[in-house]
C-alpha positions in Angstrom: 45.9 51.6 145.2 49.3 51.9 143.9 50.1 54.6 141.6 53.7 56.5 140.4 53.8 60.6 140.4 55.4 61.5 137.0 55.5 65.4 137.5 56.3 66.7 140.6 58.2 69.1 141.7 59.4 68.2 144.9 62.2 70.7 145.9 59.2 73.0 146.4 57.5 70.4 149.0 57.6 69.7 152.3 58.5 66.3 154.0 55.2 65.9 155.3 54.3 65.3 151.3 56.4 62.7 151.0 54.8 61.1 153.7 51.5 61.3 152.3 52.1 60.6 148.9 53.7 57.2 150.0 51.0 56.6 152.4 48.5 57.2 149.3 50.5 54.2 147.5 52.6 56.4 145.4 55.7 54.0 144.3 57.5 56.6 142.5 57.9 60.3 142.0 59.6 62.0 138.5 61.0 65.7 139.0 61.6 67.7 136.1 63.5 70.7 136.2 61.8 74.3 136.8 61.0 77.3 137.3 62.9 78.6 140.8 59.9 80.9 141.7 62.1 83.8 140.2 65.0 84.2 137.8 67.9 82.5 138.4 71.0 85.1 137.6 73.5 82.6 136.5 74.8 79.0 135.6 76.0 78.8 138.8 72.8 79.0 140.6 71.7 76.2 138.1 74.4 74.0 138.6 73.4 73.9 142.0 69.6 73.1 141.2 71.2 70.2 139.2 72.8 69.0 142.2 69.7 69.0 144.5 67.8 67.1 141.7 70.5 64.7 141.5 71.7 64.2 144.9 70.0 65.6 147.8 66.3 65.2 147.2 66.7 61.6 145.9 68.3 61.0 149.4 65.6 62.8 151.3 62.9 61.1 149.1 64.6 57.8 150.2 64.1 58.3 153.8 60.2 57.1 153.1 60.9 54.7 150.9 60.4 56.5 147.6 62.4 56.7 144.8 63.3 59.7 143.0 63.8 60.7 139.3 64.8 63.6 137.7 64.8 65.7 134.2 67.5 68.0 133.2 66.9 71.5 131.3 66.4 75.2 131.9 62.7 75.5 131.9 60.8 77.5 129.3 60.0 80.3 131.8 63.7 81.1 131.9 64.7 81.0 128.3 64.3 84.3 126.8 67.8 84.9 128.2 69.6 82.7 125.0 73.2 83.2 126.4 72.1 82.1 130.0 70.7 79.1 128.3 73.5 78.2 126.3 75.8 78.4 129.2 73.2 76.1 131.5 73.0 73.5 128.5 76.5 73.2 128.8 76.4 72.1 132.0 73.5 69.4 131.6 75.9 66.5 130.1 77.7 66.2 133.3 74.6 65.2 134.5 73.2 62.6 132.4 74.9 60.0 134.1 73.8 60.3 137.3 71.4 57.3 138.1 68.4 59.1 139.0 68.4 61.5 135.6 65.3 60.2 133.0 65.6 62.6 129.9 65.3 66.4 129.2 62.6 68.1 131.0 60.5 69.7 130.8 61.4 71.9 127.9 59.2 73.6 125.6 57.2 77.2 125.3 56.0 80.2 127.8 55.0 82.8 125.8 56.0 81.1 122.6 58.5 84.1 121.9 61.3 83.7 119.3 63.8 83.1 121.7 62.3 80.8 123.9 61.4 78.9 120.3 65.0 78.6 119.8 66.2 77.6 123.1 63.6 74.6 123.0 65.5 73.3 119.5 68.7 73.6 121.3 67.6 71.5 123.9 66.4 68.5 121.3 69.4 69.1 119.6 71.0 68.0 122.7 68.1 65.3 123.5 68.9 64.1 120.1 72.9 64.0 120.2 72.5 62.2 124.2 70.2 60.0 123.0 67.8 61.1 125.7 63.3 60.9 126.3 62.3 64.4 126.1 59.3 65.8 128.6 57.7 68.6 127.2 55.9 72.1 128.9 53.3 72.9 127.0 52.2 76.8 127.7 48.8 77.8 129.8 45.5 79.0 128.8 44.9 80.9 125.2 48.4 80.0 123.8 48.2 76.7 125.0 46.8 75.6 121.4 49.1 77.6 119.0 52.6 76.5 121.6 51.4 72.8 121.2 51.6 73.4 117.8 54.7 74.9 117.4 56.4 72.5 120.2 54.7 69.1 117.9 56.2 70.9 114.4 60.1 71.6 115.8 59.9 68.1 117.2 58.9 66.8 113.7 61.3 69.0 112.2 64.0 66.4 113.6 64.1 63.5 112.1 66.3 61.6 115.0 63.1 62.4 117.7 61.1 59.4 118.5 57.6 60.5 118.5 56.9 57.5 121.5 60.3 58.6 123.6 58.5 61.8 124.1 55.9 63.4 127.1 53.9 66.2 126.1 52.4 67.1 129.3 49.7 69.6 130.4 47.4 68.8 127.6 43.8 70.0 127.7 40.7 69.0 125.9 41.5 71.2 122.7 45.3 69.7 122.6 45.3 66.2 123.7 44.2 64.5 119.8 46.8 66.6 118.2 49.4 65.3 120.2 48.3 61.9 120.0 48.2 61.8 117.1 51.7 62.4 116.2 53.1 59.3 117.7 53.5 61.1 121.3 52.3 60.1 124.6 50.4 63.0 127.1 50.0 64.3 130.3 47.1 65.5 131.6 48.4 67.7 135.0 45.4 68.2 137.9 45.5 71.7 139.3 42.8 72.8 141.2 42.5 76.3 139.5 43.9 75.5 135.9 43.9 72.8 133.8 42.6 70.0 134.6 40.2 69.0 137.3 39.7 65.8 138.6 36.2 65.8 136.4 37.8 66.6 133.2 40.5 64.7 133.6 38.2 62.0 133.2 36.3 63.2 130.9 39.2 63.1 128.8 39.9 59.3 129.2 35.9 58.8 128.3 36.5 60.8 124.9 40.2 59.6 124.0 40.5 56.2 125.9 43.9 55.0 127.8 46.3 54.4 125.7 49.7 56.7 125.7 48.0 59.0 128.9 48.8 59.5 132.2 48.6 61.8 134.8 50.1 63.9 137.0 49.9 66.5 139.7 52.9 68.9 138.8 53.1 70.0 142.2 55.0 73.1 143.2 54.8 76.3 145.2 51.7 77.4 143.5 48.1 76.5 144.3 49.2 72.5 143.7 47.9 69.4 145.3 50.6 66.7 145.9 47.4 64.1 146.1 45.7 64.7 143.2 47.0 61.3 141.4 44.9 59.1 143.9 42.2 61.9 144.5 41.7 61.5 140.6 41.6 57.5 140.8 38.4 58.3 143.3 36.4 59.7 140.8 37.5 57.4 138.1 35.9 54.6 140.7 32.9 56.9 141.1 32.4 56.7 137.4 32.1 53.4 136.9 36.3 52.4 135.6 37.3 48.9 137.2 40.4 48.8 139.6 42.2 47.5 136.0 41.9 50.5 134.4 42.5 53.0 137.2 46.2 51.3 137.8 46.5 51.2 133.9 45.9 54.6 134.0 47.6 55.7 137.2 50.5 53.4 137.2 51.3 51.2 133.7 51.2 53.7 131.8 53.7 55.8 133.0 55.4 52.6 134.0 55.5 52.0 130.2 56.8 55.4 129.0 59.6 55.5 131.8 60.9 52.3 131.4 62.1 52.8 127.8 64.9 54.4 130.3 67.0 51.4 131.5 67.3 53.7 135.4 63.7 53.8 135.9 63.5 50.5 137.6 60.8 50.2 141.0 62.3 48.0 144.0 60.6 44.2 143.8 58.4 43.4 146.6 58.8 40.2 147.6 
């Protein structure tokens, strides 16, 4: 099967998952900025981080034949600090023209806390101005609901966001209609101890249907599982979906979303 990795967070991952994931028929992995593990203290460190994303993991991704794409921000778990985030978003435009950079991402809520609120406007404010696709972080468990709702009403709020230019990803069964619903396209990210299984993952495409969905692993230095793309597709053949709708699924549709960026462009094989 063939199939393209739209959330991973590489910089976290070993080489041998590279290996793997190519061998599994990924054609393509996306890398949105995060969470270090622990608070960055300053710009600098992020400037840095922008610099990996940009440069050295595309290269190492490379080595196997994959290509690499990234998204720019300072993710929601490190924006309660408003003047750290204001001086990172300053640095972000000298990095939208690099060729491997797809949008903002993944911006959006934590603990859905005033200030983290008001660093995910600054950030669409910046989307907006760039003309950049947005990918948004939707918070975990019993805030999920209430940040999804916030995050769908600030992005409403702006009348220059195009509901189809951006990702909200990590929806569950009690979010994924909402967001659909406004125009949006969602991910559904396969953990094996948090939101979605394999099982519901499908069970979601049985309710809701293909269009404007895709998944993704979200792979990091957590409990995370670099595979579960094509380990997802199994049970969608165990079920019953023809081959068609698997790679529609697993590899058109984020094909479709990422191609309204000019860089994401797979090499031809001839």
């Amino acid at each position: 099967m063939r199939y393209i990795e739209p959330h991973g967070h590489m910089v976290s991952r070993t080489t041998d998952d590279y290996i793997d994931m190519v061998t599994a028929g990924c054609e393509a992995v996306c890398e949105p900025a995060f969470w270090a593990g622990f608070d960055r203290s300053s710009s600098d460190g992020f400037r840095d981080y922008y610099r990996q994303l940009t440069e050295y993991e595309p290269a190492r991704a490379a080595r196997y034949g994959l290509p690499h794409f990234c998204w720019l921000c300072i993710n929601p778990k490190e924006s309660e600090d408003v003047g750290l985030a204001s001086e990172v978003l300053a640095l972000i435009p000298e990095f939208l023209d690099r060729p491997n950079v797809l949008g903002i991402g993944e911006i959006g809520l934590n603990k859905n806390s005033r200030n983290e609120l008001k660093v995910l406007e600054m950030h669409v404010d910046l989307a907006a101005r760039t003309g950049q696709m947005i990918l948004v972080h939707t918070p975990h468990l019993e805030d999920k609901l209430k940040g999804t709702r916030l995050i769908l009403d600030l992005l409403a709020a702006d009348s220059r966001i195009r509901p189809e230019r951006v990702l909200i990803d990590h929806v569950e069964e009690h979010t994924v209609r909402v967001v659909l619903d406004r125009g949006h396209w969602a991910g559904m990210t396969l953990y094996p101890i948090s939101k979605c299984t394999p099982a519901r993952a499908v069970d979601i495409l049985d309710m809701h249907g293909t269009e404007r969905l895709w998944m993704n692993s979200a792979c990091d230095w957590g409990e995370s599982v670099p595979l579960a793309i094509p380990k997802t597709a199994l049970e969608m053949r165990r079920r019953g979906w023809s081959a068609e709708a698997i790679d529609r699924v697993i590899y058109q549709n984020p094909l479709r979303f990422l191609s309204q960026n000019p860089r994401f462009r797979l090499p031809t094989v001839a």
